[in-house]
Steps between C-alpha positions, in 0.01 A plus 500: 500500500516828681510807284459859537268779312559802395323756294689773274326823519776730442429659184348815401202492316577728250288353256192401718525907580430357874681251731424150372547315845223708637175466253213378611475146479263218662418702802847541566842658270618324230866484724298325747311287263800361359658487845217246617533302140871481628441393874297203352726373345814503746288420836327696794638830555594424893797273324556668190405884495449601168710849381459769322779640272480944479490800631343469864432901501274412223329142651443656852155334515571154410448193772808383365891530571654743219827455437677837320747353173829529577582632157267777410509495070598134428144415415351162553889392534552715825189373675589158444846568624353647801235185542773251498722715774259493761361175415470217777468226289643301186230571242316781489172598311508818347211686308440832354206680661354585154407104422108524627431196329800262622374192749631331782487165269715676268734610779497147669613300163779748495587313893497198348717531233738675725499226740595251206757702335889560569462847293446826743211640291135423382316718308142541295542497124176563322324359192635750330870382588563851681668457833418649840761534734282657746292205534731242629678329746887617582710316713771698696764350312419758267604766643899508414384490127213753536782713702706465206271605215386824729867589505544445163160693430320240331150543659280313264362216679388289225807496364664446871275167540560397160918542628460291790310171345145560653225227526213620245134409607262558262252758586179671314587823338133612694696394878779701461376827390625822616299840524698782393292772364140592599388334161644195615364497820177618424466157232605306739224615750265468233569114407383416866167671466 
């Protein structure tokens, strides 16, 4: 199955005090971290060029193509939107660039499911039974309904993937956690010591 990556790094960091996609992380950013987890999973870059979703002014330094959202304020919602526009392929892998712990075996059972299913989305549900929409597979089919519920300003994701029927695969709580404070991240750097 080909399928496309992308990366959303489009928000802004209030709470981390400092922009998210760009801490320090495994000799590299965390955007760029995540973007390699990502290009794992979908294939060799030559075929499938991983993307970053955000503000390009702000991600001048990355090896990677950035992508600006089309729809500056939707959230999550609006970089989806703008992965699924440009897209090149049916199913598309889409992370958030604050998920340092998320794996490429993670990202390639997503695939599989999506290769077995007739539904248009695949997403990571923890042990917890919590959702994440922004670790999961879209296909483009999605975008007339994710068109409609930016219209109609309902921006919540996990309630959008929950609307459309997604594929669930269970995922630990520990895989899917986001850093969103410097508390947060500075646990999470201390678990790997």
């Amino acid at each position: 199955m080909q399928a496309s990556g992308f990366v959303l790094a489009g928000g802004a960091s209030k709470r981390m005090g400092r922009d998210k996609a760009l801490l320090p992380y495994a000799g590299t950013t965390l955007v760029e971290h995540v973007a390699k987890t990502v290009r794992e999973a979908v294939g060799p870059v030559a075929l499938h060029p991983v993307i970053v979703i955000g503000d390009p002014d702000r991600l001048p330094r990355l090896d990677l193509p950035v992508f600006p959202d089309e729809l500056p304020g939707c959230g999550p919602a609006g970089g989806i939107y703008t992965a699924l526009r440009i897209t090149q392929t049916d199913w598309n892998v889409l992370v958030a660039c604050d998920m340092p712990a998320i794996t490429a075996d993670i990202l390639c059972e997503l695939l599989r499911r999506a290769d077995a299913t007739e539904r248009n989305c695949v997403a990571a549900i923890g042990t917890n039974g919590q959702p994440e929409p922004l670790c999961a597979a879209y296909h483009r089919r999605c975008l007339p309904a994710l068109t409609r519920a930016l219209r109609d300003k309902r921006l919540r994701m996990r309630d959008f993937v929950k609307e459309i029927g997604a594929v669930w695969v269970q995922v630990a709580n520990a895989a899917l956690a986001n850093v969103n404070t410097p508390d947060e991240w500075a646990d999470f750097e201390a678990k790997l010591s």
